[in-house]
C-alpha atoms as a printed R data frame, in Angstrom:
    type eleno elety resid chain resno      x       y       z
1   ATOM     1    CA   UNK     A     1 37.716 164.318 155.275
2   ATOM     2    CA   UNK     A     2 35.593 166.590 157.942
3   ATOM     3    CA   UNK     A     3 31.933 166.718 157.245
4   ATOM     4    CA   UNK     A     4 29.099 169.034 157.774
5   ATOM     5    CA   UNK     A     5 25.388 168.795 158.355
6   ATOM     6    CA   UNK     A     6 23.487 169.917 155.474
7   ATOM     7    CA   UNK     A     7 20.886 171.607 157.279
8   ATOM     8    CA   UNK     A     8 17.671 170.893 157.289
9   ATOM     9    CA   UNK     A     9 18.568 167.356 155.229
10  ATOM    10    CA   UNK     A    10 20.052 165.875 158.238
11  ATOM    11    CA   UNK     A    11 23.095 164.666 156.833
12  ATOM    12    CA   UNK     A    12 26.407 165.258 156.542
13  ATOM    13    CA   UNK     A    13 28.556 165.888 153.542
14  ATOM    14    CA   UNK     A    14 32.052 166.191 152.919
15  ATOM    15    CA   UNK     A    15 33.762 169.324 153.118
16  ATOM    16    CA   UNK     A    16 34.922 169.237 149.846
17  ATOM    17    CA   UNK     A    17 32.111 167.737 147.397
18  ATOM    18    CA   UNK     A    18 32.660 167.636 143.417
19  ATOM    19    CA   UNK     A    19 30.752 169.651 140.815
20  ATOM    20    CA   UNK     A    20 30.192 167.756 137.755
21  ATOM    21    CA   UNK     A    21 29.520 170.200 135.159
22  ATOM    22    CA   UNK     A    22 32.997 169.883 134.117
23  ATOM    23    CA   UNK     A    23 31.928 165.788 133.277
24  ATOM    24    CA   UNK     A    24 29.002 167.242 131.041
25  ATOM    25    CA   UNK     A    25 29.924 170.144 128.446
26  ATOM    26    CA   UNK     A    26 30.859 173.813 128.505
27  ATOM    27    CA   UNK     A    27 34.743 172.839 129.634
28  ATOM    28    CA   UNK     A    28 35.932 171.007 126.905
29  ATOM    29    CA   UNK     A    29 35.575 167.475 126.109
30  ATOM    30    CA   UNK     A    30 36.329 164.459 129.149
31  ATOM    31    CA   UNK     A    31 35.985 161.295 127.663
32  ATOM    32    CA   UNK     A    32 33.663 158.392 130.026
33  ATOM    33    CA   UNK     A    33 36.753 156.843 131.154
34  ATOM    34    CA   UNK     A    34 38.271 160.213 132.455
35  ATOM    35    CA   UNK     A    35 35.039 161.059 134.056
36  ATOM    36    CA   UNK     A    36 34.413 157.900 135.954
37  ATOM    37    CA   UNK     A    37 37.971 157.764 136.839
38  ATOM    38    CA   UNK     A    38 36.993 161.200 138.664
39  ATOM    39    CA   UNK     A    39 34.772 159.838 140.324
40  ATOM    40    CA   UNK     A    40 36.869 157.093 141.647
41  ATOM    41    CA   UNK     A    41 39.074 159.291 142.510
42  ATOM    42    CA   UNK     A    42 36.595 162.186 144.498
43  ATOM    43    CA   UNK     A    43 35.564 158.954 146.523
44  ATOM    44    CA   UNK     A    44 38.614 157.576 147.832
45  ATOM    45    CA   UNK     A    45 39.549 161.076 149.078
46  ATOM    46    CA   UNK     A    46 36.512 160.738 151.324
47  ATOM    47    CA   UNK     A    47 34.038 162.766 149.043
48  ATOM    48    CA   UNK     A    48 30.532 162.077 149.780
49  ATOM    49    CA   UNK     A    49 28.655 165.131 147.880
50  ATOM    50    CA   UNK     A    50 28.198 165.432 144.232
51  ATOM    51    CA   UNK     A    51 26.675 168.270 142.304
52  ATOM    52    CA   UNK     A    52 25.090 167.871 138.879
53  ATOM    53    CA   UNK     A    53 22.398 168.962 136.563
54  ATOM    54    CA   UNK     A    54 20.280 167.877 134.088
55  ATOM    55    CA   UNK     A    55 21.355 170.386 131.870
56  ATOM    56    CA   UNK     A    56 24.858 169.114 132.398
57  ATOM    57    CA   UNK     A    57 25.434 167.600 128.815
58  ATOM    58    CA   UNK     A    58 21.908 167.158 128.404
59  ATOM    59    CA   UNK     A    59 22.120 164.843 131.175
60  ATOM    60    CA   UNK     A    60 25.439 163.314 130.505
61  ATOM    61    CA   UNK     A    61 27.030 164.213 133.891
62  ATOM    62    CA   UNK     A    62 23.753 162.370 135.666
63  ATOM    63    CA   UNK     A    63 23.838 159.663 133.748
64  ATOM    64    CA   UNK     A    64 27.808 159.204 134.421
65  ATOM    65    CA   UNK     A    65 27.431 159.681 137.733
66  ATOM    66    CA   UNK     A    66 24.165 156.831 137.886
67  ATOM    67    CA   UNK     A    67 26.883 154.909 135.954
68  ATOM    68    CA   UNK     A    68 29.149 155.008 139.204
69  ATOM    69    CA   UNK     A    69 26.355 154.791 141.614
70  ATOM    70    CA   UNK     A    70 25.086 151.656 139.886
71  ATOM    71    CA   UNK     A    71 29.028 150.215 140.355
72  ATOM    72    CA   UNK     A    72 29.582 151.517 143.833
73  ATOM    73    CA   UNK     A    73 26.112 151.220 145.824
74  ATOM    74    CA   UNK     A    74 27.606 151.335 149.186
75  ATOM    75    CA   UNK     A    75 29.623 154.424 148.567
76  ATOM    76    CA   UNK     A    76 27.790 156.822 150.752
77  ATOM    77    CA   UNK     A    77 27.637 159.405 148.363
78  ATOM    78    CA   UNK     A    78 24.536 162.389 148.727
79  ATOM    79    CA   UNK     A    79 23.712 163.432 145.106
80  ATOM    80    CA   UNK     A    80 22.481 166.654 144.208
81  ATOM    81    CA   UNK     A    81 20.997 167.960 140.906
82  ATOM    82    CA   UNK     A    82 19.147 170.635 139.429
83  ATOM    83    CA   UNK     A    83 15.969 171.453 137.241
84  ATOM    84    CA   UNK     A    84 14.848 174.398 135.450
85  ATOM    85    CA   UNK     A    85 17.319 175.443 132.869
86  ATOM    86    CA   UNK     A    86 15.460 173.389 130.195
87  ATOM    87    CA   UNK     A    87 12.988 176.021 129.293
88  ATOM    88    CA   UNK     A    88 12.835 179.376 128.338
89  ATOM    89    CA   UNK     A    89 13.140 181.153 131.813
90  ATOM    90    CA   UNK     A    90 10.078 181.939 132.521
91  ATOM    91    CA   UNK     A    91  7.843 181.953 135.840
92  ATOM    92    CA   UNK     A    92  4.745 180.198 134.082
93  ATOM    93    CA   UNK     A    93  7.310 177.259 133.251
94  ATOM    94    CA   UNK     A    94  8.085 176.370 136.654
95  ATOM    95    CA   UNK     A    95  4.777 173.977 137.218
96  ATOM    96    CA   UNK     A    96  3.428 170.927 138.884
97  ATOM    97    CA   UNK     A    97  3.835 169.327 136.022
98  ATOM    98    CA   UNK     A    98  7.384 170.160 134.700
99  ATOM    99    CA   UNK     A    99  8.247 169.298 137.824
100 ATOM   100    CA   UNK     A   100  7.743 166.005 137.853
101 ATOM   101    CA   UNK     A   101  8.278 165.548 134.291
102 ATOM   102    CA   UNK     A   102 12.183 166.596 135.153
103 ATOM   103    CA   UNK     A   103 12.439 165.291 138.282
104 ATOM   104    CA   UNK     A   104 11.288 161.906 136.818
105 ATOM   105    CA   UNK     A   105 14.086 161.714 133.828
106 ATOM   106    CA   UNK     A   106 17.042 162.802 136.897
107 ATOM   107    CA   UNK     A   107 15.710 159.678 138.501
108 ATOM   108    CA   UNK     A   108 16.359 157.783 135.399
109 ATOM   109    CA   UNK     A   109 19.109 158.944 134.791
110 ATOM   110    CA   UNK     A   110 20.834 158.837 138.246
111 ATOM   111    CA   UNK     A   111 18.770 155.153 138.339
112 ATOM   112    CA   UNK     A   112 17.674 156.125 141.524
113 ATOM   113    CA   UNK     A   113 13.678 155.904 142.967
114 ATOM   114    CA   UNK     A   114 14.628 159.514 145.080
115 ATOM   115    CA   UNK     A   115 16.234 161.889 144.471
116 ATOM   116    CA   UNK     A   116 18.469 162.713 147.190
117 ATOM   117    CA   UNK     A   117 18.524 166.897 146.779
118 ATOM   118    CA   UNK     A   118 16.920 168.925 144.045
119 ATOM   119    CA   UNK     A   119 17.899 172.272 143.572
120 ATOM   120    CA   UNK     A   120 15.726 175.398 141.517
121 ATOM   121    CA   UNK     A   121 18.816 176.262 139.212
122 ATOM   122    CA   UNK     A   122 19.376 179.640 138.860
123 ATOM   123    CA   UNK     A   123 15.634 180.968 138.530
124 ATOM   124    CA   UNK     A   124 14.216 184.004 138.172
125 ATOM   125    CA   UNK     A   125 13.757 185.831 141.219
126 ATOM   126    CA   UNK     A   126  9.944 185.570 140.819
127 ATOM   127    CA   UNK     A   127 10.131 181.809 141.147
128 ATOM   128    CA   UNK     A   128 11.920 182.516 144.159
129 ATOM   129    CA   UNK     A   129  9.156 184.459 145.833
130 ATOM   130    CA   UNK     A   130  6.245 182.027 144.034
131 ATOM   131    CA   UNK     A   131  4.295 180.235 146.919
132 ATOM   132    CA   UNK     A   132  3.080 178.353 144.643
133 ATOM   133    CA   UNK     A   133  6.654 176.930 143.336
134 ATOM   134    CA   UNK     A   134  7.344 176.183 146.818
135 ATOM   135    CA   UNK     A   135  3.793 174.217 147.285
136 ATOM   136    CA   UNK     A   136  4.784 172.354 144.602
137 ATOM   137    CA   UNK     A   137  8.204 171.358 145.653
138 ATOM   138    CA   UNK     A   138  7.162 170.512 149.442
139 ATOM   139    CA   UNK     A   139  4.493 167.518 146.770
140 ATOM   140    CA   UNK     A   140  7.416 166.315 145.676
141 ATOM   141    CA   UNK     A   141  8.902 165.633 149.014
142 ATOM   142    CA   UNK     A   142  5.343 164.475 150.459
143 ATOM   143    CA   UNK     A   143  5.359 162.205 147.112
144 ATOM   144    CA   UNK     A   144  8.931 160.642 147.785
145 ATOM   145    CA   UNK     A   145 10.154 161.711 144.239
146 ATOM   146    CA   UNK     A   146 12.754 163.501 146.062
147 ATOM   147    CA   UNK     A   147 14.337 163.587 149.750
148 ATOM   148    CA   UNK     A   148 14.691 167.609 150.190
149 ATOM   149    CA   UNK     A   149 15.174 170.415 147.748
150 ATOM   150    CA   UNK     A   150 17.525 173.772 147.507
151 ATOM   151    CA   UNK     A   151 17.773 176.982 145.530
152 ATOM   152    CA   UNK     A   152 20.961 177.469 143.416
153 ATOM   153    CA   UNK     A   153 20.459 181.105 142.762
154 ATOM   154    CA   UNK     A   154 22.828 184.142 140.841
155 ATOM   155    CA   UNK     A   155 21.981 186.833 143.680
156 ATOM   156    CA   UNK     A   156 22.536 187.371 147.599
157 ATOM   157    CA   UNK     A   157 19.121 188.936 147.210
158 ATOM   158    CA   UNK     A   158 18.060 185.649 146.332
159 ATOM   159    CA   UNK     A   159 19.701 183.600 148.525
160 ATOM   160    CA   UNK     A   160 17.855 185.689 151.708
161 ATOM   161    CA   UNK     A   161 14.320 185.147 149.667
162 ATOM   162    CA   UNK     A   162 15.398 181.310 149.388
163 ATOM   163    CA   UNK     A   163 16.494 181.147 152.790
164 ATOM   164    CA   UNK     A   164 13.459 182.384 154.449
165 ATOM   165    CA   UNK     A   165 11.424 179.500 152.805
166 ATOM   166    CA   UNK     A   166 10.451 176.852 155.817
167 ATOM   167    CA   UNK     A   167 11.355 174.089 153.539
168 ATOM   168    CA   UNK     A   168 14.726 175.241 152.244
169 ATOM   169    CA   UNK     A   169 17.106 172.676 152.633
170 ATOM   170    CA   UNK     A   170 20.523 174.225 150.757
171 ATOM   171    CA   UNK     A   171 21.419 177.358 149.021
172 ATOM   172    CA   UNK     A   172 23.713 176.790 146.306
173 ATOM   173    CA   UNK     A   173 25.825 180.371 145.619
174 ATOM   174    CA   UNK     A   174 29.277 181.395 143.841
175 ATOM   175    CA   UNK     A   175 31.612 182.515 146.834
176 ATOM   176    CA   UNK     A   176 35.330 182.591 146.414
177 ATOM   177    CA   UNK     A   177 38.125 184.511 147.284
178 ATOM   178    CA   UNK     A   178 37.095 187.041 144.522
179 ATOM   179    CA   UNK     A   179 33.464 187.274 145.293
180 ATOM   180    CA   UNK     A   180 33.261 187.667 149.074
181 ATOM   181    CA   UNK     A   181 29.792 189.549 148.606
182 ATOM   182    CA   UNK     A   182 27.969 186.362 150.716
183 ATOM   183    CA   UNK     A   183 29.364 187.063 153.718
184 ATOM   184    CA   UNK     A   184 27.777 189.820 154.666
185 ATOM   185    CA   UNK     A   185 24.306 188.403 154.829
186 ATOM   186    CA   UNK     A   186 23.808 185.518 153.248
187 ATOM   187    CA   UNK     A   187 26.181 182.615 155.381
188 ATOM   188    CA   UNK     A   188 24.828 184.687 158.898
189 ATOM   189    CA   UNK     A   189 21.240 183.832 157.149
190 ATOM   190    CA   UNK     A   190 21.787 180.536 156.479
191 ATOM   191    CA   UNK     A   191 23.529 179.542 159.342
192 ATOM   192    CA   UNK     A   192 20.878 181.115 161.627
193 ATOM   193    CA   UNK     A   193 17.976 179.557 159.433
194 ATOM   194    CA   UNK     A   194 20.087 175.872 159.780
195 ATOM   195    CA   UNK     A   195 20.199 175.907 155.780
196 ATOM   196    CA   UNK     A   196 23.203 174.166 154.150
197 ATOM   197    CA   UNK     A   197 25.359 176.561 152.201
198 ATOM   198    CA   UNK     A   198 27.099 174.840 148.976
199 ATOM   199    CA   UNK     A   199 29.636 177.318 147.363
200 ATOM   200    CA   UNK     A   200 30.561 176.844 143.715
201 ATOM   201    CA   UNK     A   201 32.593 178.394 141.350
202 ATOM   202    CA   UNK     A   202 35.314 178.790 144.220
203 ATOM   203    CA   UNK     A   203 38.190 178.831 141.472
204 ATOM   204    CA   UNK     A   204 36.498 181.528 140.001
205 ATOM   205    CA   UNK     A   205 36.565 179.462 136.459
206 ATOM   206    CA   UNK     A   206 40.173 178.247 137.173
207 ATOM   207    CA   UNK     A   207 42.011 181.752 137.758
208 ATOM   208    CA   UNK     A   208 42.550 181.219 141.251
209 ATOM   209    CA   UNK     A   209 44.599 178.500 140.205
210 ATOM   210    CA   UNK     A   210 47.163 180.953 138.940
211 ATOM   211    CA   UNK     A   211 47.662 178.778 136.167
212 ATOM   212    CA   UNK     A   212 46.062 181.201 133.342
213 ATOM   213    CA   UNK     A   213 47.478 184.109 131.837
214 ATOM   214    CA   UNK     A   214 46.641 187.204 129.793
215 ATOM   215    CA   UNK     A   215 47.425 185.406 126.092
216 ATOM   216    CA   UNK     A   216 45.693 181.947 127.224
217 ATOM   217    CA   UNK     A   217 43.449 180.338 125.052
218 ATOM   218    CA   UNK     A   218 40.367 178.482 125.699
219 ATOM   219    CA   UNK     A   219 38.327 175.844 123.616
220 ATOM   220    CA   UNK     A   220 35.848 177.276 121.560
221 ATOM   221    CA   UNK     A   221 33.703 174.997 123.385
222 ATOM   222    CA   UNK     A   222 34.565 176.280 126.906
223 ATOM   223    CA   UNK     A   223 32.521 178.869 128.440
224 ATOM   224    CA   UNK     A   224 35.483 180.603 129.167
225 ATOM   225    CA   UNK     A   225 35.760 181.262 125.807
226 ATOM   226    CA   UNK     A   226 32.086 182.121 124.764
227 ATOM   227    CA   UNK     A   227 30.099 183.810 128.101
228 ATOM   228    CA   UNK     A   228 32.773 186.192 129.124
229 ATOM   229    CA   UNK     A   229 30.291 188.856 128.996
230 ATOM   230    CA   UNK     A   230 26.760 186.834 129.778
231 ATOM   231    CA   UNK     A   231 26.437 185.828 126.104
232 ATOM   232    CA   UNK     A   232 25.154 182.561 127.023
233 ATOM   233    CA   UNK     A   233 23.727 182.726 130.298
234 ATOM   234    CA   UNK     A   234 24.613 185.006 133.540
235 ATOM   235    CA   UNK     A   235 28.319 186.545 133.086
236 ATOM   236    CA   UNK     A   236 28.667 185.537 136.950
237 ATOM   237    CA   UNK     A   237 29.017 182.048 136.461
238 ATOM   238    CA   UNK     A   238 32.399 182.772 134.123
239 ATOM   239    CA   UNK     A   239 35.676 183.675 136.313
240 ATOM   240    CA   UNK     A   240 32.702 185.154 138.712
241 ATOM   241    CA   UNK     A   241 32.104 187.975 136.687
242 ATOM   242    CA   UNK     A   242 35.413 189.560 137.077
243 ATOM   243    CA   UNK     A   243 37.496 191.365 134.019
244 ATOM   244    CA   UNK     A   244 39.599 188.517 132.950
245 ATOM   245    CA   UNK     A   245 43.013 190.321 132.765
246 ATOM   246    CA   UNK     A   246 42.528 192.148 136.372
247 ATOM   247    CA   UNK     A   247 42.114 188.704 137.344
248 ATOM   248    CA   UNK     A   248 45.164 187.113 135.906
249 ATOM   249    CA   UNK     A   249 46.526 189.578 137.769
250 ATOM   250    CA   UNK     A   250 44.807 189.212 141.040
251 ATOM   251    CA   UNK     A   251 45.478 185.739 140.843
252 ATOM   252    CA   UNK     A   252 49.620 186.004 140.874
253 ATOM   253    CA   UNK     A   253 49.275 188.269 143.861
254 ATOM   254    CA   UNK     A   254 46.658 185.318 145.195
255 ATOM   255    CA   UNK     A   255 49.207 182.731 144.465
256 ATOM   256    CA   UNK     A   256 51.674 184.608 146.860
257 ATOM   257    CA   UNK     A   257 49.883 183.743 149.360
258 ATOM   258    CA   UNK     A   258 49.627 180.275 149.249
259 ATOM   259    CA   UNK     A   259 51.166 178.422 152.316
260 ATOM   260    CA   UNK     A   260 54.318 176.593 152.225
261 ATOM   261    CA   UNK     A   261 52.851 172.653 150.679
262 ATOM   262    CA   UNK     A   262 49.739 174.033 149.409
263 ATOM   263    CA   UNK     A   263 48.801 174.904 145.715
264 ATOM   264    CA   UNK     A   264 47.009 178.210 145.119
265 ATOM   265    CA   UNK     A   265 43.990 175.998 144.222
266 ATOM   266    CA   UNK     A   266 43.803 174.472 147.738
267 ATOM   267    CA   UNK     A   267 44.723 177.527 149.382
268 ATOM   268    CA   UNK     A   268 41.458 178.883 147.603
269 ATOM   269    CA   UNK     A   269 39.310 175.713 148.351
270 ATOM   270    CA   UNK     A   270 40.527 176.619 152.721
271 ATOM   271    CA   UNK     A   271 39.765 179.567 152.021
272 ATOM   272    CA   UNK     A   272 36.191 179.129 151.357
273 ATOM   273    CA   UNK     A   273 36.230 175.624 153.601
274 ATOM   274    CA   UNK     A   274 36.886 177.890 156.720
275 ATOM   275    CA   UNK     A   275 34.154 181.008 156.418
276 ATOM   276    CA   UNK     A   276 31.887 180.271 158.612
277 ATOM   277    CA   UNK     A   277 28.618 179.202 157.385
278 ATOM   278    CA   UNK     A   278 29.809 177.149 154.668
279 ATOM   279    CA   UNK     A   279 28.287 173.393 154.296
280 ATOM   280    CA   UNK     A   280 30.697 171.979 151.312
281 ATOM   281    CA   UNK     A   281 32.679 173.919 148.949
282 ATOM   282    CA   UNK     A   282 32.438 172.196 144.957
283 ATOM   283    CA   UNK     A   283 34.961 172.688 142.479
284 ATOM   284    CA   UNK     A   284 35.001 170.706 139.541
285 ATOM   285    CA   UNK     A   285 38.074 168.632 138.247
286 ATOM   286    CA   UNK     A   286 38.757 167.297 134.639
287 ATOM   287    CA   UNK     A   287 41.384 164.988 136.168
288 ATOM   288    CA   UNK     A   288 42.188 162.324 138.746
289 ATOM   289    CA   UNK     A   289 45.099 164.763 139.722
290 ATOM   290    CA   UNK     A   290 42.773 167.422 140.296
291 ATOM   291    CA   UNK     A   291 40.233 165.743 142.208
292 ATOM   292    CA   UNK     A   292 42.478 164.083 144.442
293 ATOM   293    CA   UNK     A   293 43.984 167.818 144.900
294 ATOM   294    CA   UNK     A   294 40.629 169.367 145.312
295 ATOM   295    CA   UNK     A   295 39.759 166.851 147.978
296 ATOM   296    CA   UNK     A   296 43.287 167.150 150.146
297 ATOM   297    CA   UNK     A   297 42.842 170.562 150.674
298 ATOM   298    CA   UNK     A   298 40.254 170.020 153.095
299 ATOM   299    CA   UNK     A   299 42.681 168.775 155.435
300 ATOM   300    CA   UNK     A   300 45.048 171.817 154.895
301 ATOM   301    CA   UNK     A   301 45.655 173.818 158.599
302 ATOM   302    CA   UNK     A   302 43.468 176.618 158.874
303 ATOM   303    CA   UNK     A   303 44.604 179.713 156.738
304 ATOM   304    CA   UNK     A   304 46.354 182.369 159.406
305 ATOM   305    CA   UNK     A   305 45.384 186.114 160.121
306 ATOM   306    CA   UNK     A   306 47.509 187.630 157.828
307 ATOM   307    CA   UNK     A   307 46.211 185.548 154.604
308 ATOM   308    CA   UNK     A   308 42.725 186.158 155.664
309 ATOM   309    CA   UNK     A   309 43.675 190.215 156.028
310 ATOM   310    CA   UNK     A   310 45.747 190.174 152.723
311 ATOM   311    CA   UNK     A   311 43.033 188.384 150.814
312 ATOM   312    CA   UNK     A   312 40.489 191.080 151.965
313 ATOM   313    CA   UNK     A   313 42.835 194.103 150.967
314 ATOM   314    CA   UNK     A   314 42.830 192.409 147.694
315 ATOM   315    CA   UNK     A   315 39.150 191.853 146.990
316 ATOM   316    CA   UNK     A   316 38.761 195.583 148.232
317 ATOM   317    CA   UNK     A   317 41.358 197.202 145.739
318 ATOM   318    CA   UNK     A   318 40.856 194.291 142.964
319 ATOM   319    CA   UNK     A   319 36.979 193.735 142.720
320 ATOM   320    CA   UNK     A   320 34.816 194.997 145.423
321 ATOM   321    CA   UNK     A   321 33.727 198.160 142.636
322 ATOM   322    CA   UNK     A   322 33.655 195.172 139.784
323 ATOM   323    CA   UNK     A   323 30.973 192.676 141.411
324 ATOM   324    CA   UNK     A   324 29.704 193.919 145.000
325 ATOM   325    CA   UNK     A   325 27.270 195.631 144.104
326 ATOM   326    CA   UNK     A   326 26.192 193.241 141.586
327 ATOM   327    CA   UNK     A   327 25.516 189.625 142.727
């Protein structure tokens, strides 16, 4: 598995990581045994980066993963989570002392004494531009609560306000074949600025898997059920904010694509592994299967000119009006 430096942390991840929300809630149920087996799994591919929350589950995904850190001390793998999402989102709730407070119960449950990355998840864009917020996050570094911290943010607006912070260490931003809005600014930013760039939701929710269709159904417990339109939290975050049945549809014309060996899934993952600028890509995976797929298509050959032009023409006639001008 290639690694990358992640920026101004100073060390290097896997191309590939794992996001864990998957292990927590909002995807359907994955028993403890399937979700350590995931782990497992992530690992011995050569993953070294996993993504949680403590939202995840109310913290089951951390405490899952501190499970498997607790088993497998040597492993080598950077953890990163996220604070802020248990409030009301408000500016006045990101404090000194909420801080701590959160930053203190990831530490439990990870069972770790610091934190190895702590990213702002998904704040308002006035905590982005807070000094303040930012004094207080550079205390927790001085204190040795946590190691570094990052932004994950819903905006390429946001990413450039996160990126010019001094102390920034990651930005954490959905890019994927069907929301290519990033690289216009925000991977030249980061890449100039020597901040990592982690890039979720590069399935888009599963549909560039090709595996969903117009009549499939999703647990009433799945997000993909319940925030198709941003009735839970920001529409972006489900199938990247694109109209589900133009992407079914994108997706089989994605699927042609795919390389002779490769699934549509890891011909998604290169996709995003090879756009310059990009630290570690981190889809999630219910299943050993998956995550040992997730993780091999790092080593897939670089995706060829003509992909790269087709997959352009298709975000152009497919999306670009949908989300561009959006996120």
């Amino acid at each position: 598995m290639d690694k990358r430096l992640m920026g101004r942390l100073g060390r290097e991840v896997s191309v590939v990581g794992l996001g864990t929300w998957q292990l927590g809630a909002d995807w359907g149920a994955v028993d403890e045994k399937d979700a350590l087996a995931v782990l497992d799994a992530s690992a011995e591919e050569g993953v070294t980066f996993f993504d949680t929350a403590d939202v995840y589950g109310d913290g089951r995904s951390e405490r899952l993963i501190g499970q498997w850190l607790k088993a497998n001390p040597d492993a080598g793998v950077l953890v990163a989570t996220k604070m802020g999402r248990r409030v009301e989102q408000l500016p006045e709730h990101y404090t000194p002392a909420n801080f701590r407070a959160w930053t203190d119960r990831s530490r439990a449950n990870l069972g770790v004494d610091r934190l190895d990355l702590v990213q702002l998840h998904c704040p308002p864009s006035a905590v982005i531009e807070s000094d303040a917020v930012f004094d207080a996050l550079d205390a927790l570094v001085d204190s040795g609560a946590i190691a570094a911290y990052g932004v994950s943010v819903e905006t390429c607006a946001q990413a450039l306000t996160a990126i010019a912070r001094p102390g920034t260490a990651s930005v954490q931003i959905i890019f994927n074949a069907f929301r290519r809005k990033p690289l216009d600014e925000v991977l030249p930013a980061a890449s100039a600025a020597g901040v990592g760039i982690i890039a979720r939701v590069p399935l888009a929710s599963g549909l560039l898997s090709g595996r969903y269709r117009h009549d499939t159904v999703f647990a009433a417990d799945d997000h993909r059920s319940y925030n198709r339109h941003g009735e839970a939290f920001d529409q972006g975050e489900t199938f990247s904010g694109v109209d589900y049945d133009t992407g079914v549809e994108a997706a089989a014309e994605f699927a042609a694509l795919a390389p002779q060996g490769a699934t549509p899934a890891q011909t998604a993952l290169r996709w995003v592994v090879q756009q310059p600028g990009v630290t570690t890509v981190i889809p999630g995976a219910r299943s050993v299967d998956q995550a040992r797929a997730n993780a091999r298509a790092a080593a897939l050959p670089p995706l060829g000119e003509d992909v790269l032009s087709a997959v352009r023409d298709l975000y152009d006639r497919r999306f670009r009006a949908q989300v561009h001008s959006r996120w």
